[in-house]
N, C-alpha and C positions, 0 to 999 in steps of 0.2 A: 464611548463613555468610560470614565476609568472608575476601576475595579474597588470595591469595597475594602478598604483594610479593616483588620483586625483592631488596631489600639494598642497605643506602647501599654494599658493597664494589662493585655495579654501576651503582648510579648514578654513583660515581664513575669507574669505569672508562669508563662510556661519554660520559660529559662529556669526561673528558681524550683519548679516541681519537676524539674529531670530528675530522674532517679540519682543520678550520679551525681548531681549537682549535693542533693539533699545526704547525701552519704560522704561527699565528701566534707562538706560543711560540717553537717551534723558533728561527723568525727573531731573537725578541728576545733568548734566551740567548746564540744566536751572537755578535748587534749587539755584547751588553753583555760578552763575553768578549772583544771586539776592541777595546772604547773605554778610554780612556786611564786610567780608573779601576772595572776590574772588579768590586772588591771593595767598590762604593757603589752601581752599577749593578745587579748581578745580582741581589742582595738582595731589587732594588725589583721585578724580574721575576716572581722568585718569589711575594712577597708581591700580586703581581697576578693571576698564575696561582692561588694558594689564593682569593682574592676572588671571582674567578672560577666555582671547582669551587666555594665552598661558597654560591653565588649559584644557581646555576642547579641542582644536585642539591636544594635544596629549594624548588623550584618545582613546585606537584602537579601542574601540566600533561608538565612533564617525566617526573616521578616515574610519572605514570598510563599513559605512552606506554613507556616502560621498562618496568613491570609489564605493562601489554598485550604487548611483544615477547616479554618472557620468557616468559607463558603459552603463547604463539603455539609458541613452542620447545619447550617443554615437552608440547604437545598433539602435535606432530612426535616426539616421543620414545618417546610414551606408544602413539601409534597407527599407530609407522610412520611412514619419511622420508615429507616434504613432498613434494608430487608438483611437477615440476620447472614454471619459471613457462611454461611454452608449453602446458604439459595443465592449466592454470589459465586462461589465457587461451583454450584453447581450450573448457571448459568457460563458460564468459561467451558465447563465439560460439554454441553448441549450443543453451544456454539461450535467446537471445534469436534466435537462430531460426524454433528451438519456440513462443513466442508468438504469440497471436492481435494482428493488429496494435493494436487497443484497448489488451490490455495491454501491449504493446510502446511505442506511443506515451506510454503512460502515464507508464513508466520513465524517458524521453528526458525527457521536461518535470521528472521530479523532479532526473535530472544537471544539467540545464541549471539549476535553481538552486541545486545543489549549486557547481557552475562561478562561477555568479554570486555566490554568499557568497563565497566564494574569492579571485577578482579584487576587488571592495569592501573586502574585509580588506585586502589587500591596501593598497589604494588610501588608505583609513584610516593605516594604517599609514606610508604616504608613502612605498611603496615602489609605483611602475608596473611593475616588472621584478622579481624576486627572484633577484639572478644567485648570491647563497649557497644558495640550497634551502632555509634556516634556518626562514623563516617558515612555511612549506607545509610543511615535513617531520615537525612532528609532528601538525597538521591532515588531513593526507590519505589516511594510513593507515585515521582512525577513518569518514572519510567515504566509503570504500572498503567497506570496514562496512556500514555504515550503506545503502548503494546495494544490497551485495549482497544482506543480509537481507531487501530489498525486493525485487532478483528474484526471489530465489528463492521470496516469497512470493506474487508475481504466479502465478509457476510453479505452484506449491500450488492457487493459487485454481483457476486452469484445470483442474486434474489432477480436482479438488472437484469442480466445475460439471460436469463431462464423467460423474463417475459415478454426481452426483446424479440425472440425467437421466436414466442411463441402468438403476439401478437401482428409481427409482419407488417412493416409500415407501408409497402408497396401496396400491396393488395387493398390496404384500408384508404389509402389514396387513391385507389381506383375506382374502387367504391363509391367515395364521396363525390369526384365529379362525375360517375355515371347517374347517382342523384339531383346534382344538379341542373344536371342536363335534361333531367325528365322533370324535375320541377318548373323550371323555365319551358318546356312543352305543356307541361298543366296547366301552366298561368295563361300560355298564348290562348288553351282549349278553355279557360275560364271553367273547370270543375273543381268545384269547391271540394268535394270531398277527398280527392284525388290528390288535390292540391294539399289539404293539413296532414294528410299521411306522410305524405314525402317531405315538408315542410320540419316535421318531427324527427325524420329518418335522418334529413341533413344534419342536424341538430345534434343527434346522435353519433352521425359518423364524428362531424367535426369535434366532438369532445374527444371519442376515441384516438384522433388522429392529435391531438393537440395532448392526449397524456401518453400518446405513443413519444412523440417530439418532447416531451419534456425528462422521458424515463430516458430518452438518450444522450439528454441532455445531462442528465445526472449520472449514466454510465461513462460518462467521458470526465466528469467533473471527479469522481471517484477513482479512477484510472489514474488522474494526473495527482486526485492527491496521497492515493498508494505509493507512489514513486517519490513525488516530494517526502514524507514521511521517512523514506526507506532511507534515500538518500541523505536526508536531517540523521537519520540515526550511524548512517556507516561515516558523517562527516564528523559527529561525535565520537565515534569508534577509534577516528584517525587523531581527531584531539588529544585522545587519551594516552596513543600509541606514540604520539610527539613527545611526550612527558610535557604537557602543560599544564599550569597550576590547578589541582584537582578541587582546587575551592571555585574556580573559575571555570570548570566543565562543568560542575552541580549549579552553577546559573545559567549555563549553557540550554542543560536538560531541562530547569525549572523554567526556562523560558519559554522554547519548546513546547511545553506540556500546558502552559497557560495560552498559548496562543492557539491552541484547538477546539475554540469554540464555536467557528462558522462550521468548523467540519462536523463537530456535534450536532449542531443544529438540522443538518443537513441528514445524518443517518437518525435523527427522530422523525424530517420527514416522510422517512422510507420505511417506516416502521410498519407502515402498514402491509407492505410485501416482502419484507424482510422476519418477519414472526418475532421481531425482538421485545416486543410489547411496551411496556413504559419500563426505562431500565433508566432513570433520571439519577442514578446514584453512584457514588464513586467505585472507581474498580474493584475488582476482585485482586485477592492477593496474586500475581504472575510470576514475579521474578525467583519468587521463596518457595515455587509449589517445582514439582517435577511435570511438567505439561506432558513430554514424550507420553509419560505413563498415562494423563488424564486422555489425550486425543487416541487414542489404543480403544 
C-alpha cells in the first residue's frame, strides 16, 4: 500500500517557514523596499524566493522527510499526544540499561558509524561545521530511526533468548506426546473423566509448544534482521567514505528508515515480553544525545 503524502500545500509551507528561509527573505524584501528603485528590486526577490520553494519542494529527500513528519503527527493523533521528549529520552536510558553489555556494546559501535557517516557527509560536503542545521536536519531524524529500531530490536533479542532457555522446547515436546499417548489409552479405556483432563492437558501443551516454535521463530527473524540493519548501515558508512553525492546518501538513509515497518510491527508483537509497552511514537533524540554517558 503506498504511503501517505503530505501535499505540495505543506511542502510548501514548510520550505517557506524555515527559519532561514524567512530571514533571508524577510531581509531581502526589506533591502529592496529601502533601495532606490523598489519596483526593479523587489520583483527580482520574489522571483528568487518562488525559485527557491519550487526548487527544494521537489526534492524527494525533502519531500520524504515531510511525509515522514506528517505521519509522525498523524500517529500522535491517532494514538494519543506524543509522550513529552524527557519520557522519550528517558525510555532510551531504561532500554539501554536493561541490556546485557554484548548487546549494549553492540549498539554503541553501530552509533559510532552512524556519527561517522554523518561527519564524512559532512566533510564531502565542504562543510567542517554545519552552523545552519540544513545538512543534518533532514538526515538525522531517519538515522534516529534507524538506531532505534535496532535497540529495540537488541531488546527483543534479549527478551527471546531469556525465554527460549527458560521454556525448553525438548522437554515441552516430550511432554505433549507422553499426553497423547495416555489420552489415546483413555479413549481405548473409554473414561470419560480421565479422558477431559488429558484432553485439556494436550490443549495446553500444544499451545505451549506452538508459542515456544513461534518465539523461535522470531528469535531467528530478529537475528537476521540485526545484521541486515547493521550491515545497511556500515554499507552507508562506505557510501560516505567513497565521497558520493551526500544529497544522494540522505535518500539512501531516508529509504532505509522508511522501510522499517515489518520490523516495527514485529517488535510491537513482542512487546509483551519485551516490557517495551506501547512506545507507537517517533524516536527519541539519539544521534544529538551522548548515549556512552546515558548507558553508564
Amino acid at each position: 500500500m503506498a504511503r501517505k503524502k503530505a501535499g505540495w500545500f505543506r511542502y510548501l509551507k514548510e520550505a517557506f517557514t524555515y527559519r532561514w528561509n524567512l530571514l533571508l527573505f524577510g531581509g531581502a524584501a526589506a533591502a529592496a523596499l529601502l533601495s532606490p528603485s523598489p519596483d526593479v528590486v523587489l520583483p527580482l526577490v520574489l522571483a528568487g524566493e518562488l525559485a527557491y520553494l519550487g526548487g527544494l519542494t521537489t526534492l524527494p529527500r525533502f519531500q520524504a522527510a515531510i511525509d515522514a513528519r506528517a505521519r509522525a503527527e498523524e500517529r500522535g493523533l491517532t494514538t494519543g499526544s506524543a509522550p513529552p521528549r524527557q519520557d522519550k529520552q528517558r525510555k532510551l536510558t531504561d532500554i539501554l540499561g536493561s541490556l546485557e553489555a554484548e548487546r549494549r556494546n553492540r549498539f554503541l559501535r553501530v552509533r559510532a558509524r552512524c556519527v561517522e557517516m554523518q561527519r564524512i557527509a559532512n566533510a564531502v560536503r565542504g562543510d567542517t561545521r554545519d552552523e545552519s542545521g540544513a545538512a543534518a536536519e533532514l538526515r538525522t531524524p531517519a538515522l534516529d530511526r534507524l538506531l532505534w529500531v535496532f535497540l529495540r530490536l537488541l531488546l527483543s533479542q534479549q527478551a527471546l533468548g531469556r525465554f527460549l532457555r527458560a521454556a525448553d522446547g525438548e522437554t515441552i515436546k516430550k511432554q505433549l506426546d507422553d499426553l497423547i499417548a495416555r489420552q489415546r489409552a483413555a479413549e481405548a479405556k473409554q473414561d470419560e473423566r480421565i479422558l477431559r483432563s488429558l484432553v485439556d492437558s494436550v490443549a495446553t501443551a500444544t499451545l505451549r509448544l506452538d508459542n515456544y516454535e513461534k518465539a523461535r521463530s522470531n528469535a531467528e527473524f530478529v537475528a537476521v534482521e540485526l545484521d541486515r540493519i547493521e550491515n545497511k548501515i556500515q554499507a552507508l558508512t562506505e557510501m560516505a567514505i567513497s565521497h558520493q553525492d551526500p544529497n544522494e546518501l540522505s535518500i539512501q538513509v531516508d529509504a532505509v528508515a522508511e522501510g522499517m515497518s515489518q520490523t516495527e510491527e514485529t517488535i510491537r508483537e513482542l512487546q509483551a515480553i519485551t516490557g517495551l509497552g506501547n512506545d507507537n511514537y517517533e524516536a527519541p533524540s539519539i544521534m544529538a544525545v551522548d548515549v556512552t554517558e546515558v548507558s553508564r
